[in-house]
N, C-alpha and C positions, 0 to 999 in steps of 0.2 A: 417586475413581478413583485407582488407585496409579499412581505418576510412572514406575516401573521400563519399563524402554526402550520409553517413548512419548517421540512429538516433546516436545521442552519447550523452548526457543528457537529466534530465525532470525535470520540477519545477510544484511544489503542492503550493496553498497557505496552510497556518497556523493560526486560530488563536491564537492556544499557540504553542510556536515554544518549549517550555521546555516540555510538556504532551508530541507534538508529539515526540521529539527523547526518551522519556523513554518507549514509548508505541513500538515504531519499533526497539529502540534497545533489548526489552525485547522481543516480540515473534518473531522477523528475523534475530536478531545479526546485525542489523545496526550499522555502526559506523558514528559516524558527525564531522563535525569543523565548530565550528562558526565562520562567517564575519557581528561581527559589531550583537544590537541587536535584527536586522529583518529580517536577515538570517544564514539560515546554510547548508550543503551540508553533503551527505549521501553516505557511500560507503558499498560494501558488498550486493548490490540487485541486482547483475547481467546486472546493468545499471547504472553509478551514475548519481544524480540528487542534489537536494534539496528543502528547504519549504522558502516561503518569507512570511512575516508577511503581514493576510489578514483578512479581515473579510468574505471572500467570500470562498464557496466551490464546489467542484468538481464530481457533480452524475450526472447520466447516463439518469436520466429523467429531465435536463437541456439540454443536447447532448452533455455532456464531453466524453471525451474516455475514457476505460476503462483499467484500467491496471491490469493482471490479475498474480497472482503467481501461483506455481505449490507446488503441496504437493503431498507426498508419502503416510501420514497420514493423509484424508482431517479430521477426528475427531479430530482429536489431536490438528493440525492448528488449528480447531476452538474453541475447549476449551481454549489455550492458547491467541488467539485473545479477546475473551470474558471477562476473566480472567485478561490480562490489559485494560481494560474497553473498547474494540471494542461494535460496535451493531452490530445483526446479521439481514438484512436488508430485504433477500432472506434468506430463509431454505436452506439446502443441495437438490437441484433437480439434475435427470441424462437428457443427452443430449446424441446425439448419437457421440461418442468416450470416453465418461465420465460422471462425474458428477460434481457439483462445486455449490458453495454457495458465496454471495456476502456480504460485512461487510460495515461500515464505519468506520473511526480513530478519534482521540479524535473529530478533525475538522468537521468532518461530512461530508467527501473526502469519495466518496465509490472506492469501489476496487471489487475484487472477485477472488475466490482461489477454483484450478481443479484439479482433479486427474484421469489418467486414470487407479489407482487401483481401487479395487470393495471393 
């Protein structure tokens, strides 16, 4: 697929840039390289991106976008989310093609995670 003006990174703030890479490398198999110590970049999410040092965060009742991952397992995702100290923001509700439940990261960056297993 040609790269020509499709999305092709994303930047999160952070305010711990160390929580978040142990929190994403520990439930998504994230991997990082740091530049310098208020940034780092993230590979292994099906998009790369990275987190810039912020005091500011990114949810959906501000009118951030949402960036949504996909799971085979939505239980399992979320015990493992929880587990590295995600909050669970939304419960697991279904929508019609799925279900899915929304978290935030150490930051308090919300996300949400959909499966259209049952």
């Amino acid at each position: 697929m040609e790269k020509h003006e499709k999305i092709d990174y994303v930047e999160f703030p952070a305010r711990n840039i160390e929580a978040t890479k142990l929190f994403f490398s520990s439930v998504f198999g994230w991997t990082f390289i740091d530049y310098g110590p208020e940034y780092t970049a993230f590979s292994g999410a099906g998009l790369e991106g990275g987190f810039y040092k912020s005091d500011l965060n990114s949810t959906t009742d501000r009118g951030s976008a949402l960036i949504v991952f996909y799971s085979k397992e939505l239980e399992r995702t979320m015990e493992k989310i929880k587990k590295a100290g995600g909050k669970i923001v939304k419960p697991i509700f279904t929508f019609p093609g799925g279900r899915r439940f929304h978290f935030t990261d150490p930051n308090g960056n919300e996300y949400a995670v959909w499966s259209d297993v049952e």
